[in-house]
C-alpha positions as CSV (number, residue, x, y, z in Angstrom):
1,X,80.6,145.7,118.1
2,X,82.2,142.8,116.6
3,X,81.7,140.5,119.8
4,X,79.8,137.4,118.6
5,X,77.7,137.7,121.4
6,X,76.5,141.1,119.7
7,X,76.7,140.5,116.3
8,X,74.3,137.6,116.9
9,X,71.7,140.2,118.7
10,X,71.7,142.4,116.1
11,X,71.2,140.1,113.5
12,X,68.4,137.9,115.8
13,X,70.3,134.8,115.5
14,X,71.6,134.6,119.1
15,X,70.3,130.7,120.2
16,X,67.4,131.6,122.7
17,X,68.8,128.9,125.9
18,X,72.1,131.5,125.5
19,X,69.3,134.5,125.2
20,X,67.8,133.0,128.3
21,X,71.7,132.5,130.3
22,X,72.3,135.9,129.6
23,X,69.0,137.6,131.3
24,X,69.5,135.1,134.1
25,X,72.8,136.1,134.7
26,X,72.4,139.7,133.7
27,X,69.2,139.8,136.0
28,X,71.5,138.6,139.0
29,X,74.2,141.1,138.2
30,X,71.5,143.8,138.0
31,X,70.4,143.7,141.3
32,X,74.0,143.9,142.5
33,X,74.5,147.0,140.6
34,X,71.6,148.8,142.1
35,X,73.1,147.8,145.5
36,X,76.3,149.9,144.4
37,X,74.3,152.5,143.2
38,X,73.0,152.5,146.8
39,X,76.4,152.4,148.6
40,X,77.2,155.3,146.6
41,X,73.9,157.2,147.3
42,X,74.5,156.5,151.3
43,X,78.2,158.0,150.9
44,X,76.9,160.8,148.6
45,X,79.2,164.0,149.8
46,X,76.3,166.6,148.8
47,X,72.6,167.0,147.7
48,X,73.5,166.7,144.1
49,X,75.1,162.8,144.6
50,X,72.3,162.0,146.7
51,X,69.4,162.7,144.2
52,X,71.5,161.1,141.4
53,X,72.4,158.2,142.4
54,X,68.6,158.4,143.5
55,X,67.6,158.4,139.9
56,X,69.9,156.0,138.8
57,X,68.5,153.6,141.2
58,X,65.4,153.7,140.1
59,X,66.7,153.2,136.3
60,X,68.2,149.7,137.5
61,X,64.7,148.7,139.2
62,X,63.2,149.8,135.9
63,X,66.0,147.4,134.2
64,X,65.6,145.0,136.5
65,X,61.5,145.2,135.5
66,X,62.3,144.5,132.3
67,X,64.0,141.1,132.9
68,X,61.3,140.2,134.7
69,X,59.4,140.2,132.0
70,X,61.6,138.2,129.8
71,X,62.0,136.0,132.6
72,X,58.4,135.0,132.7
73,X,58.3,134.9,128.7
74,X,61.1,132.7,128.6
75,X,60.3,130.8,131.8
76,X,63.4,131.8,134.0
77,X,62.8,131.6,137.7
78,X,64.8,134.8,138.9
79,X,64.9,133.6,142.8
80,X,67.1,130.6,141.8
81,X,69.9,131.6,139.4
82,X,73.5,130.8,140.3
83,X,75.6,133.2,139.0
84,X,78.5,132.2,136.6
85,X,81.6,132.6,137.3
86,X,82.2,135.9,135.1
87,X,78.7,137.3,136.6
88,X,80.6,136.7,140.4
89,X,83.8,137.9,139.2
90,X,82.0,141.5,138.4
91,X,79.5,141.4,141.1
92,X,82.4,140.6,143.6
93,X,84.2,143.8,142.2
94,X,81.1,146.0,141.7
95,X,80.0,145.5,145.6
96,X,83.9,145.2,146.6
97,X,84.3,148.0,145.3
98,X,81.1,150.2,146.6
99,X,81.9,148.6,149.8
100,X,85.2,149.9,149.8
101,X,86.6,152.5,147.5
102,X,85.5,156.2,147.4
103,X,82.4,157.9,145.6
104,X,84.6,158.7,142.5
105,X,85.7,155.0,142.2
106,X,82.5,153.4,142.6
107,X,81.4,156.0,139.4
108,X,84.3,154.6,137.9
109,X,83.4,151.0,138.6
110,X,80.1,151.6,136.7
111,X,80.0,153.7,134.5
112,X,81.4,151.4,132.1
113,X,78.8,149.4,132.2
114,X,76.1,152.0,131.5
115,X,78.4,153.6,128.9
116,X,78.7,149.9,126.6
117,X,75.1,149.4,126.6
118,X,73.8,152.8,125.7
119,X,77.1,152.8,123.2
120,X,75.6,149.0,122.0
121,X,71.9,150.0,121.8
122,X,72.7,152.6,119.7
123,X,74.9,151.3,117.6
124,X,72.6,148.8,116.8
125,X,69.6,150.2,116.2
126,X,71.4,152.9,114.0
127,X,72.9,149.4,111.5
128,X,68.4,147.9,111.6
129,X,69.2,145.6,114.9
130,X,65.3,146.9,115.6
131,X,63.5,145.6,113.1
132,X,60.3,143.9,114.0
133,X,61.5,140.4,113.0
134,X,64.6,140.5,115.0
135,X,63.7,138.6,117.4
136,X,65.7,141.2,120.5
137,X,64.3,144.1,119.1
138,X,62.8,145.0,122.8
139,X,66.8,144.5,123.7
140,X,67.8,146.6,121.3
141,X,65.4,149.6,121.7
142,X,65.8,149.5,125.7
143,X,69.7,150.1,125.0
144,X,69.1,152.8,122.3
145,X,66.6,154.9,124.0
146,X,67.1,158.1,124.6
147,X,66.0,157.9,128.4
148,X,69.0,155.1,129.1
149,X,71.7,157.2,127.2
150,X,70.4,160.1,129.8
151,X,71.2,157.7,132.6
152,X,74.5,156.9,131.1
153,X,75.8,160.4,130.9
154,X,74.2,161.1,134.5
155,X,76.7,158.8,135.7
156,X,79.7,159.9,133.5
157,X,78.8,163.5,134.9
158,X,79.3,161.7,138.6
159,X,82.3,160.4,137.7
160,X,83.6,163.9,136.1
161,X,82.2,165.4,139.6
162,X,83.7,162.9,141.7
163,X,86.5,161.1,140.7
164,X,90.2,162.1,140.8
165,X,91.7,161.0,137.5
166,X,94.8,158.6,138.7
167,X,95.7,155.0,138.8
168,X,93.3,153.6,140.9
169,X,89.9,155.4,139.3
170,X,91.9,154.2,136.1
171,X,92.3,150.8,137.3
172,X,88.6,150.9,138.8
173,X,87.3,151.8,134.8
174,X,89.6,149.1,133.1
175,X,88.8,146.1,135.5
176,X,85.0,146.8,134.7
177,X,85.4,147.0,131.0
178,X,87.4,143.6,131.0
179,X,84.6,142.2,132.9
180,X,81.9,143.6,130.5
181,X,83.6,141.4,128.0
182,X,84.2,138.7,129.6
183,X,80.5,138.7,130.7
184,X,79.1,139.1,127.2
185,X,81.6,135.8,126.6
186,X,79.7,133.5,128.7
187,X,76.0,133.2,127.5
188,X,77.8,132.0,124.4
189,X,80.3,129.6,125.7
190,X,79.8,129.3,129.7
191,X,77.1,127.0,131.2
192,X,73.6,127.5,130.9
């Protein structure tokens, strides 16, 4: 909550060329997340898995709609971002990971993810982030609806379901929280 790159949502101020680098990058990382969501659908061990990961997919296209729109409002061409080094490092990890590890880690690989930005939405919205002048109200509201936070607890009920608490689910969760932050660092200081 304290990250500057959040403090300066919630009060509008956040520059709009670092606005724009985040969707960009955000955009790019999104579509790798639905890819994992995938992996994890195609390895699915039983019916339940297999229509939630189902669901969850179609919450990242949904996500994914909604950049596209502030892509076109802010004149970002989605088909040529190059991802920053801190959108690789998790989108190497996410697929690495989905690619690699089992159901339960690939849960914990993203659930972290979900988790911060339902946690952030809310957060914000609860402190007056969605005001009408704040300039990432839409932001703001998407995070802190009450059809994301279902998502969200969808996927910590997958993790519950699948995962085997231990070092390497553990690991799994850490990594993707250290690359949450270290994502939210670069529309603020990395290139644009």
């Amino acid at each position: 909550m304290r990250h500057p790159f959040v403090r300066r949502l919630a009060d509008g101020s956040l520059p709009t060329t670092r606005f724009r680098a985040y969707v960009a990058q955000d955009a790019y990382f999104l579509e790798a997340f639905a890819r994992a969501y995938a992996f994890a659908l195609a390895r699915s061990p039983d019916r339940h898995g297999f229509e939630a990961f189902q669901s969850l997919i179609a919450g990242a296209v949904d996500e994914l709609k909604l950049h596209a729109r502030y892509a076109n409002r802010l004149g970002i061409d989605l088909a040529r971002v190059e991802p920053a080094r801190a959108t690789l490092a998790y989108t190497d990890f996410l697929l690495a990971t989905a690619g690699l590890a089992t159901v339960g880690e690939i849960c914990a690989a993203m659930t972290p993810c979900m988790r911060l930005y339902a946690f952030l939405g809310q957060a914000l919205a609860a402190e007056g982030a969605a005001q009408p002048s704040n300039a990432y109200r839409e932001w703001v509201e998407t995070y802190a609806a009450t059809g994301f936070e279902s998502l969200a607890a969808q996927l910590e009920g997958l993790l519950n379901r699948y995962a085997e608490d231990g070092p390497t689910v553990r690991a799994c969760y850490r990594r993707a929280m250290q690359l949450e932050l270290d994502f939210f660092s670069f529309p603020l200081h990395g290139q644009l």
